[in-house]
VOBA-1610 file (N, C-alpha, C; in pm, whole numbers, padded with zeros to 5 digits, always signed):
BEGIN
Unk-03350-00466+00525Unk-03372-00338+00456Unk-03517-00329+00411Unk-03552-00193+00427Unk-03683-00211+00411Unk-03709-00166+00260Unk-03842-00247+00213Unk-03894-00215-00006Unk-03960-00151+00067Unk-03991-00051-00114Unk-04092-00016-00175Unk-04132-00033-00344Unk-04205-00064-00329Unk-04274-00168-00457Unk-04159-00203-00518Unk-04063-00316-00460Unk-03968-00378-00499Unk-03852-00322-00513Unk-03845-00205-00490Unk-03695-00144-00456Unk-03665-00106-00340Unk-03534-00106-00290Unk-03476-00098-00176Unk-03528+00065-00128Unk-03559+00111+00028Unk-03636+00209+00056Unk-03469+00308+00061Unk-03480+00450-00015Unk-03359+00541+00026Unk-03326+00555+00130Unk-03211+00559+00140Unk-03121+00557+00310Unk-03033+00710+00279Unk-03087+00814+00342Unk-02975+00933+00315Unk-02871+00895+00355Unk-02753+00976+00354Unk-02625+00963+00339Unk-02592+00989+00484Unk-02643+01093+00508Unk-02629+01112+00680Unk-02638+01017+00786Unk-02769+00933+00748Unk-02819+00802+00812Unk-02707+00708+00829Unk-02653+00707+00674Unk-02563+00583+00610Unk-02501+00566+00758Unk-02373+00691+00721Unk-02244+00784+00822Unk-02276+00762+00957Unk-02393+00790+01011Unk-02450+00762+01124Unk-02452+00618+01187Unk-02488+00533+01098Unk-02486+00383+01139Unk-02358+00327+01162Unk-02278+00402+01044Unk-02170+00303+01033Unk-02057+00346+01154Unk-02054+00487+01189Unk-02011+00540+01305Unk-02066+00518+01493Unk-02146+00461+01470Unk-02236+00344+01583Unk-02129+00244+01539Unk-02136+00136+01456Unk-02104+00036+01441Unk-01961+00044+01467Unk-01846+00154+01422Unk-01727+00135+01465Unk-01702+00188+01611Unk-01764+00246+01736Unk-01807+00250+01803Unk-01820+00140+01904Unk-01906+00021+01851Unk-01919-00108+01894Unk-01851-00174+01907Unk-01762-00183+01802Unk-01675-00284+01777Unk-01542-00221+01855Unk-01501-00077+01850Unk-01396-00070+01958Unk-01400-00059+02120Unk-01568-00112+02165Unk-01541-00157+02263Unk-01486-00268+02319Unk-01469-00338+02228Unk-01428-00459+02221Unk-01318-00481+02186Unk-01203-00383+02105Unk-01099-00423+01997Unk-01064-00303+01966Unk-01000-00250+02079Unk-00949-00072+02068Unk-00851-00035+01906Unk-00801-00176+01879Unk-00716-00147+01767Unk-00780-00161+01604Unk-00950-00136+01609Unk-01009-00108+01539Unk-00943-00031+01444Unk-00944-00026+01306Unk-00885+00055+01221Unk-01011+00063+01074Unk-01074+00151+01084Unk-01194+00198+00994Unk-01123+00296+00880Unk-01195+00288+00768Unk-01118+00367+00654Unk-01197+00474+00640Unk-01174+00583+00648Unk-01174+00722+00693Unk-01187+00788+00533Unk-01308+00845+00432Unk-01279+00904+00380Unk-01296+01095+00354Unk-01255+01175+00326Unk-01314+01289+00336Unk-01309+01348+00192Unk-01451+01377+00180Unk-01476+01459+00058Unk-01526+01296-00037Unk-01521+01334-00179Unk-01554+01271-00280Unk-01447+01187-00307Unk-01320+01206-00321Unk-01221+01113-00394Unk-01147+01048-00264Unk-01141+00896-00348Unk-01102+00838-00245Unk-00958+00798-00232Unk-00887+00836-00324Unk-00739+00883-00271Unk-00703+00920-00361Unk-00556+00992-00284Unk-00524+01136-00361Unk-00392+01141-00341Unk-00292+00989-00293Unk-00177+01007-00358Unk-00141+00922-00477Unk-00040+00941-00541Unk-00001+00785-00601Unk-00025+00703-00611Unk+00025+00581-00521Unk+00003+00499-00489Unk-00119+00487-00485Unk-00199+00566-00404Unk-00341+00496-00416Unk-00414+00488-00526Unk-00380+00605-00575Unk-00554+00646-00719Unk-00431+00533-00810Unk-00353+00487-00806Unk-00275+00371-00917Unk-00349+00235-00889Unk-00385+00232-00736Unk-00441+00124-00660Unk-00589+00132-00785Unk-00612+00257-00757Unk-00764+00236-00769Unk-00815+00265-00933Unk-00693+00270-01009Unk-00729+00279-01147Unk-00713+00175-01197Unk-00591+00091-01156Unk-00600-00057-01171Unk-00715-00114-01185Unk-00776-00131-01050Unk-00904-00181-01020Unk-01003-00149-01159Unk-00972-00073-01176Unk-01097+00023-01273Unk-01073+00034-01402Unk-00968-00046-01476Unk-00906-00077-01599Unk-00942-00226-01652Unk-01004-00278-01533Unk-01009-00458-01619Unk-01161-00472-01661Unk-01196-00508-01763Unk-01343-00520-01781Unk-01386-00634-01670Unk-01305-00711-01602Unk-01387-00815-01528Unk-01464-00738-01413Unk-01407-00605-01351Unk-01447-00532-01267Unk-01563-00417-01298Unk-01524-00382-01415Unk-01595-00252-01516Unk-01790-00240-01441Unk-01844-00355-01398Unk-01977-00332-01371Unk-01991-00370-01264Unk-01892-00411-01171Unk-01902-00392-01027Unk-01841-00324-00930Unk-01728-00300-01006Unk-01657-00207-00848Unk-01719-00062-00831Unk-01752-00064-00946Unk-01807+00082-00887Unk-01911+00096-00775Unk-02011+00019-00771Unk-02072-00030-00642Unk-02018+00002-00475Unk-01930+00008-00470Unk-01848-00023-00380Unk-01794+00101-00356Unk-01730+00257-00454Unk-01700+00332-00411Unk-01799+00435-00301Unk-01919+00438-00325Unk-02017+00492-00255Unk-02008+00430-00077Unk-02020+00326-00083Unk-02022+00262+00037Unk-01863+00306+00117Unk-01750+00236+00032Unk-01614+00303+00123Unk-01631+00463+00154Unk-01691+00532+00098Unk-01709+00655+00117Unk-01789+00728+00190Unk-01873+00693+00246Unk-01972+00639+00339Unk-01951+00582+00499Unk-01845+00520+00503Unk-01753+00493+00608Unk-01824+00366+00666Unk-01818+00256+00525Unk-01910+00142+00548Unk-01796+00030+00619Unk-01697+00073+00535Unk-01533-00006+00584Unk-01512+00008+00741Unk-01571-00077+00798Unk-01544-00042+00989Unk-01380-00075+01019Unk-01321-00190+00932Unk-01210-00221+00979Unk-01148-00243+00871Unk-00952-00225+00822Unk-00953-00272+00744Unk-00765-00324+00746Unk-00751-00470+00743Unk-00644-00477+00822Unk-00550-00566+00629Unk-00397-00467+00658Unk-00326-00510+00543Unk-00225-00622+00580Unk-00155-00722+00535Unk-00112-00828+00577Unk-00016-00854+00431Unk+00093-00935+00427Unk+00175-00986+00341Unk+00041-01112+00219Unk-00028-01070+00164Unk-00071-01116+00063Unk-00250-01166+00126Unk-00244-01069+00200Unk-00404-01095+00252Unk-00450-00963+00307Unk-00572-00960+00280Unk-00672-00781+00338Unk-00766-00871+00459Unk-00806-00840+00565Unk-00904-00889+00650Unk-00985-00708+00665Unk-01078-00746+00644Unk-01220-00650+00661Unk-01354-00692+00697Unk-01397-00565+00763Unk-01540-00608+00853Unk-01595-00424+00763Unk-01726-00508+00692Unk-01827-00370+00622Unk-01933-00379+00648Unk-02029-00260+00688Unk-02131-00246+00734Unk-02221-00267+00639Unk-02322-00349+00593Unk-02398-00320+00537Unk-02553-00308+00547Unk-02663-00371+00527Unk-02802-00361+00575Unk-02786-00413+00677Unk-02757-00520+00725Unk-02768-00607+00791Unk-02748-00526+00928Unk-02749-00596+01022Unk-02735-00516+01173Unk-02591-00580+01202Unk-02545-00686+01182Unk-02403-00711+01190Unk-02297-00726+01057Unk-02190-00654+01063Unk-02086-00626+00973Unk-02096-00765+00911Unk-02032-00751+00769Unk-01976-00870+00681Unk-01874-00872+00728Unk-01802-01000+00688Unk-01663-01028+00685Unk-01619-01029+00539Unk-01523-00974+00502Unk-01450-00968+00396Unk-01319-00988+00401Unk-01284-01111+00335Unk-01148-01143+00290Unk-01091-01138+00133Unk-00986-01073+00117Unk-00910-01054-00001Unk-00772-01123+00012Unk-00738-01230-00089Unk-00606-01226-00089Unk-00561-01211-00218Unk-00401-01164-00256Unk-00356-01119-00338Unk-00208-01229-00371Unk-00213-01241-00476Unk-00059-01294-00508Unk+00037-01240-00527Unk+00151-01334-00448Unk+00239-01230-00463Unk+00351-01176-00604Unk+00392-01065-00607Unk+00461-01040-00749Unk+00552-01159-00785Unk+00515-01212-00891Unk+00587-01270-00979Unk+00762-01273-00957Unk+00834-01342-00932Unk+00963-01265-00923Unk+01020-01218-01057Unk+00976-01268-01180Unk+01063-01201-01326Unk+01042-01084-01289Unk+00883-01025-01291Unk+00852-00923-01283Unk+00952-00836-01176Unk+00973-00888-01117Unk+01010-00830-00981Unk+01162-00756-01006Unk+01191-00869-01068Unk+01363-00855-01096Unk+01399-00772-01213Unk+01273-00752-01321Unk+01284-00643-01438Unk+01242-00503-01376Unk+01170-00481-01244Unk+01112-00373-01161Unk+01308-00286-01103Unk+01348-00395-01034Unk+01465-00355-00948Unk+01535-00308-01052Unk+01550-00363-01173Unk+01674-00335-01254Unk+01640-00205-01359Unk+01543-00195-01360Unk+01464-00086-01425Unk+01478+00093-01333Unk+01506+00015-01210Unk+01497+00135-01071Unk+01647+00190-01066Unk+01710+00134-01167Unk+01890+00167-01071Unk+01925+00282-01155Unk+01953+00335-01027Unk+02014+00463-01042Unk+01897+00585-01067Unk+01766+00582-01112Unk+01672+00648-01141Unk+01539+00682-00975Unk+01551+00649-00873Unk+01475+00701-00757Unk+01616+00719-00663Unk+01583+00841-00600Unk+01705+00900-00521Unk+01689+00851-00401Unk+01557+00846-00299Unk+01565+00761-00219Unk+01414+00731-00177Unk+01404+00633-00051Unk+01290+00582-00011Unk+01148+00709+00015Unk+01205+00820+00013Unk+01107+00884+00069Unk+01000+00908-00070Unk+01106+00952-00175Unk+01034+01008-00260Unk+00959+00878-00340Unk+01010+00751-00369Unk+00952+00651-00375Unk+00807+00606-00282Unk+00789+00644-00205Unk+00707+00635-00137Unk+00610+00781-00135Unk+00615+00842-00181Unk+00544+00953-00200Unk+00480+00965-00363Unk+00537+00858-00420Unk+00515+00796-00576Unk+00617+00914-00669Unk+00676+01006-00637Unk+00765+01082-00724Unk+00859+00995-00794Unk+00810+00945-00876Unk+00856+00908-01000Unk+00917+00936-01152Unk+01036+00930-01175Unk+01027+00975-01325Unk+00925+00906-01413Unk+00865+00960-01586Unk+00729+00927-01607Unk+00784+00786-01705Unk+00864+00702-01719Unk+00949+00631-01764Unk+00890+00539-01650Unk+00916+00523-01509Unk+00885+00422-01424Unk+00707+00425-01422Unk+00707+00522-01352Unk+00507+00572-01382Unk+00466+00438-01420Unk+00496+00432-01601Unk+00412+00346-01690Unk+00477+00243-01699Unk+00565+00213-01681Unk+00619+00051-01586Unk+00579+00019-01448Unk+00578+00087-01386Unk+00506+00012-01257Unk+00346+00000-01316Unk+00258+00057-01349Unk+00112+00082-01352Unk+00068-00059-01539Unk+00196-00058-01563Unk+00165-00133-01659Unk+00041-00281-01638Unk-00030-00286-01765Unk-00148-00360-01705Unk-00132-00488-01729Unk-00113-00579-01662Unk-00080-00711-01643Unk+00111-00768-01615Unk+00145-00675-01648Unk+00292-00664-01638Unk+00380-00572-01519Unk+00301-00503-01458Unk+00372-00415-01366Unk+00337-00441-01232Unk+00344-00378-01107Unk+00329-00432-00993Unk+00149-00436-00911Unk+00103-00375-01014Unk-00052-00352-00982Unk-00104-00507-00973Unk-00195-00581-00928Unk-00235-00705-00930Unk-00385-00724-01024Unk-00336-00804-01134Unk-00458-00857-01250Unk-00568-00898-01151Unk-00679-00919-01229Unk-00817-01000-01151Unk-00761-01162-01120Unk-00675-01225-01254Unk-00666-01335-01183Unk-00520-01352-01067Unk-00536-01239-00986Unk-00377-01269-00878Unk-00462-01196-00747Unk-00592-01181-00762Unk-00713-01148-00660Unk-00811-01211-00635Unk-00866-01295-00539Unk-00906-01384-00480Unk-00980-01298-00374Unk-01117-01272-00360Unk-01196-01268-00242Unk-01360-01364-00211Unk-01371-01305-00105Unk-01473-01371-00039Unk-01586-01290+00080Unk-01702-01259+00077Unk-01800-01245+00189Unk-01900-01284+00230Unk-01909-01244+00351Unk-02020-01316+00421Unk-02131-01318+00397Unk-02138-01184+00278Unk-02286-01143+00306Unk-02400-01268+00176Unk-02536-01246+00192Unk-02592-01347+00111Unk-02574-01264-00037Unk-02555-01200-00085Unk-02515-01158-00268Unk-02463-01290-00306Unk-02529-01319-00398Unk-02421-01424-00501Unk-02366-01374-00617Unk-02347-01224-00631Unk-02262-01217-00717Unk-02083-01194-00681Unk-02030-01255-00823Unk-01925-01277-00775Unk-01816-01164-00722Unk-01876-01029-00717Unk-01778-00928-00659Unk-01984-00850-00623Unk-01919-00861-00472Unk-02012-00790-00414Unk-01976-00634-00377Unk-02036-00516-00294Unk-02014-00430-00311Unk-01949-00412-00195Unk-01992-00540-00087Unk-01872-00491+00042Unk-01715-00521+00023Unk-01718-00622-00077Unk-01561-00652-00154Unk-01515-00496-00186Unk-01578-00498-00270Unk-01585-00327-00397Unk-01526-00273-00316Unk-01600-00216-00170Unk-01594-00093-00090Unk-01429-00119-00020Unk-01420-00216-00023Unk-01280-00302+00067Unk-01170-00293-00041Unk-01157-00350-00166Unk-01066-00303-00243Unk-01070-00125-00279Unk-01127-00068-00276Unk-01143+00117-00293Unk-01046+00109-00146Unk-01109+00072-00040Unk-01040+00113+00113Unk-00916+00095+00086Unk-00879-00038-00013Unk-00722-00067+00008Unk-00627+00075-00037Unk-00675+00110-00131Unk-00662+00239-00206Unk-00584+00379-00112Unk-00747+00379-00038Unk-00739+00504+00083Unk-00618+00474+00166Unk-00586+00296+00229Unk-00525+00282+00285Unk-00375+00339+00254Unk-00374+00298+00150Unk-00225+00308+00079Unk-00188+00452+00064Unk-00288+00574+00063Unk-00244+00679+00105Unk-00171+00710+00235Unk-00258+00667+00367Unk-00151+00707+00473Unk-00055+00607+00487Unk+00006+00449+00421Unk+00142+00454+00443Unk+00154+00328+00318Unk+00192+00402+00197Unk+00246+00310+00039Unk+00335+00221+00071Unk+00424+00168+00194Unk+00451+00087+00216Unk+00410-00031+00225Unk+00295-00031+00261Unk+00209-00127+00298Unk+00159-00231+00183Unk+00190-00140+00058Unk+00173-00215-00089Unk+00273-00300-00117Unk+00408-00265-00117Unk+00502-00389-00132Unk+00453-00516-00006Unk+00430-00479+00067Unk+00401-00568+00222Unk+00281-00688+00179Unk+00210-00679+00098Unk+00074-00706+00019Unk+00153-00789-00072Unk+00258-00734-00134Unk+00279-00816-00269Unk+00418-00904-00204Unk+00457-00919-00136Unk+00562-00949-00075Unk+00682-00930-00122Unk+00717-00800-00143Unk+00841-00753-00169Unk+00887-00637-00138Unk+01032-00655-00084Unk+01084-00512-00010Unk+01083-00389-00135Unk+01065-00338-00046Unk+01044-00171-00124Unk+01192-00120-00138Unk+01278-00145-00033Unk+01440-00032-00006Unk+01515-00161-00152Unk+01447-00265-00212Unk+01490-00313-00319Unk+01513-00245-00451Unk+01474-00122-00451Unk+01392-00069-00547Unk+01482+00050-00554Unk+01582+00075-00438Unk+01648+00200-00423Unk+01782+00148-00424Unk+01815+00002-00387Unk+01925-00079-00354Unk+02057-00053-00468Unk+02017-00019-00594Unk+02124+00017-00664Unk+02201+00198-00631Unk+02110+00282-00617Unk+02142+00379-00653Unk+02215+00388-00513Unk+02174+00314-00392Unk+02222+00344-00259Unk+02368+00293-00265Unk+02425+00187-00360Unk+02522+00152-00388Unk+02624+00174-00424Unk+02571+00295-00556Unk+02653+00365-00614Unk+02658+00499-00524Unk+02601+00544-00474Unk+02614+00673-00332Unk+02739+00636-00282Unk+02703+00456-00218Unk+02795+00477-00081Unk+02958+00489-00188Unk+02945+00411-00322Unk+03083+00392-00335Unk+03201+00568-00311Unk+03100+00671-00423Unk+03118+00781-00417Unk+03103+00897-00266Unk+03042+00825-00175Unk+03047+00889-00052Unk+03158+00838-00006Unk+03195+00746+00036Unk+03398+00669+00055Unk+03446+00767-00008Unk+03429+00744-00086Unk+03577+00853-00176Unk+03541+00991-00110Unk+03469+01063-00106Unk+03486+01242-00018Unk+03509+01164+00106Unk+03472+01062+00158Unk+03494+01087+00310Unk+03632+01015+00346Unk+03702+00960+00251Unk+03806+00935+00268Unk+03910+01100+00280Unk+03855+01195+00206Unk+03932+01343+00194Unk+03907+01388+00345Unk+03789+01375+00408Unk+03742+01431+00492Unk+03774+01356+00675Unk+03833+01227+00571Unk+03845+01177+00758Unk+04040+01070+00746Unk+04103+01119+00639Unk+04197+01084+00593Unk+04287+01038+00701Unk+04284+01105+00849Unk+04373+01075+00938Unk+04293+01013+01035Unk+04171+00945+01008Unk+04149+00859+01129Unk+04067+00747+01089Unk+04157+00709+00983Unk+04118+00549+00893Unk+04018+00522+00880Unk+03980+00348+00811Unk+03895+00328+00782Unk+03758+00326+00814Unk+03726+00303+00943Unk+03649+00276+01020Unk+03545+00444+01012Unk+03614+00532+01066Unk+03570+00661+01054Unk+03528+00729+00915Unk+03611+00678+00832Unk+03567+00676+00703Unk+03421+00634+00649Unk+03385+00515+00716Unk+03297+00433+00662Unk+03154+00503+00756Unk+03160+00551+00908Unk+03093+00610+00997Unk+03043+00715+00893Unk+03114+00822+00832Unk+03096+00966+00750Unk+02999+00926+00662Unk+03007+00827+00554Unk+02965+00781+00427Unk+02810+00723+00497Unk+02865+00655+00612Unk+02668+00596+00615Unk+02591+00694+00679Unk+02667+00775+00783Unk+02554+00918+00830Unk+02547+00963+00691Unk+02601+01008+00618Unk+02532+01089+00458Unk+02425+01030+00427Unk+02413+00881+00395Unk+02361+00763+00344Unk+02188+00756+00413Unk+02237+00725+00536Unk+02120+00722+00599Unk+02016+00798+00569Unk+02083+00945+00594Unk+01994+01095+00569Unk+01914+01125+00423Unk+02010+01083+00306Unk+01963+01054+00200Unk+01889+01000+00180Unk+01867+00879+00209Unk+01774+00748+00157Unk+01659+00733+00221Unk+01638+00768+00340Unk+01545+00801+00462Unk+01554+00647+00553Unk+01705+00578+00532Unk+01677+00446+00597Unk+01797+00420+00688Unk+01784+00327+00813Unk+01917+00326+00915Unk+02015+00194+00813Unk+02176+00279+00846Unk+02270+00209+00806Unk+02344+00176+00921Unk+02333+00042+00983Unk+02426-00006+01045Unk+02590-00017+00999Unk+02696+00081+01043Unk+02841+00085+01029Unk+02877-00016+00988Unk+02839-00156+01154Unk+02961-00226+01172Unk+03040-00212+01218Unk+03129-00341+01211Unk+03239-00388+01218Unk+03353-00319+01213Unk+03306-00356+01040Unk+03444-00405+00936Unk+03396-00524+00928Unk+03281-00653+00953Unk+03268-00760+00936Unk+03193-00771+00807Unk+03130-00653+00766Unk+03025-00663+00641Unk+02892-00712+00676Unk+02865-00688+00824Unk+02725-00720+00844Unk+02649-00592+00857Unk+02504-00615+00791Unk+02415-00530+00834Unk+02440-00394+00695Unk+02549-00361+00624Unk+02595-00250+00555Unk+02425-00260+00460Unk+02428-00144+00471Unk+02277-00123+00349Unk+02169-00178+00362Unk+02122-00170+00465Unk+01977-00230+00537Unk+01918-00152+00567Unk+01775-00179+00489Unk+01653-00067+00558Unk+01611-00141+00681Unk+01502-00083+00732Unk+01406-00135+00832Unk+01338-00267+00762Unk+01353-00368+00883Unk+01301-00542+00849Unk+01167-00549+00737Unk+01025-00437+00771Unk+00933-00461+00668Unk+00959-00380+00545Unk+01120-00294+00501Unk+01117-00258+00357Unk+01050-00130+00342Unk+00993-00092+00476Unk+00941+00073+00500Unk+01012+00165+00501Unk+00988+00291+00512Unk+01029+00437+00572Unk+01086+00410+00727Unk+01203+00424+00751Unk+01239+00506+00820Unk+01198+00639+00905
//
């Protein structure tokens, strides 16, 4: 990067956008399954889940004088790649340099107390996976999940990163720009946050889906009265399914498979 009398020379914003759109460019000639974090406009996310992602971040004084660093750059489209994993982030950010940093984040996973005061806190109060995932929340959960050190958001000490670049401080700004991305990410699919903390999400709906099916049996017992159990149980999980936004395997009659989302705890 080039000084002037000891400060870094201005790089317009256009330039920035420009480079970093070369650079993802490059890299998917090589690695079509490139995945760059995309922002538009000023805010860098704008559902739930994310701006919770990103207020977290922005609530601990250990962060208070560095992450902000970092929103300019994710916004900027410095984030060329940014890949989510069961308790690990892998990222590649553009910065002066002519070749990307590497940035690694890993995260710990939720606590299980926590975990198990989360589920039991959820029953009967989210109707199903969709709206959970869209963060529609009553304001009772809101401030239990977002709670600070106690809820599912991750403290500074359950975050662990690392980059390539030469900064020796201990949260650099291609980190910064990479935790903000996680943010953006978590807008196009909030699933991806339990996936991070390692815990199923359809956990979270598992009571209320319970008490459905018991009360769906009972009408569909009125409704399929002359062609037993089996058909009975067919009625109650098509309702079920449609409700919850998740596939219910029938069965048997062996008791396998009854009340199962999809294997990663996603949407349907």
């Amino acid at each position: 990067m080039a000084f002037y009398n000891d400060y870094p020379k201005y790089v317009p914003v256009a330039e920035k956008r420009r480079k970093a759109e070369k650079a993802v460019e490059k890299l998917r000639k090589g690695n079509s399954d490139i995945a760059p974090v995309r922002i538009t406009g000023r805010t860098v996310a704008r559902t739930w889940w994310g701006k919770s992602w990103c207020d977290n971040l922005e609530r601990y004084a250990d962060y208070a004088n560095r992450i902000d660093r970092g929103r300019s750059y994710v916004r900027h489209g410095a984030v060329l790649d940014l890949r989510l994993a069961a308790g690990r982030i892998a990222a590649l950010v553009q910065g002066s340099a002519s070749k990307p940093y590497k940035v690694e984040v890993a995260i710990d996973p939720l606590a299980p107390g926590i975990w198990q005061e989360m589920v039991q806190a959820c029953a009967g109060k989210i109707d199903s996976l969709q709206e959970l995932a869209a963060g529609k929340l009553p304001a009772a959960l809101s401030e239990l999940f977002t709670m600070k050190g106690k809820g599912l958001f991750p403290s500074p000490k359950e975050i662990r990163f690392s980059c390539s670049c030469p900064d020796g401080a201990s949260m650099c700004k291609h980190v910064a720009a990479v935790l903000y991305g996680i943010g953006a990410r978590l807008d196009d699919d909030s699933a991806l946050f339990f996936t991070m903390r390692n815990v199923k999400m359809a956990d979270l709906v598992a009571s209320t889906i319970a008490e459905k099916s018991k009360d769906m049996m009972t009408k569909a017992d009125g409704a399929a009265s002359g062609s037993g159990r089996r058909s009975r149980r067919v009625l109650a999980d098509a309702d079920l399914s449609g409700k919850f936004g998740i596939a219910i395997d029938s069965g048997d009659g062996d008791g396998r498979g009854r009340g199962a989302a999809n294997g990663d705890g996603g949407v349907t």
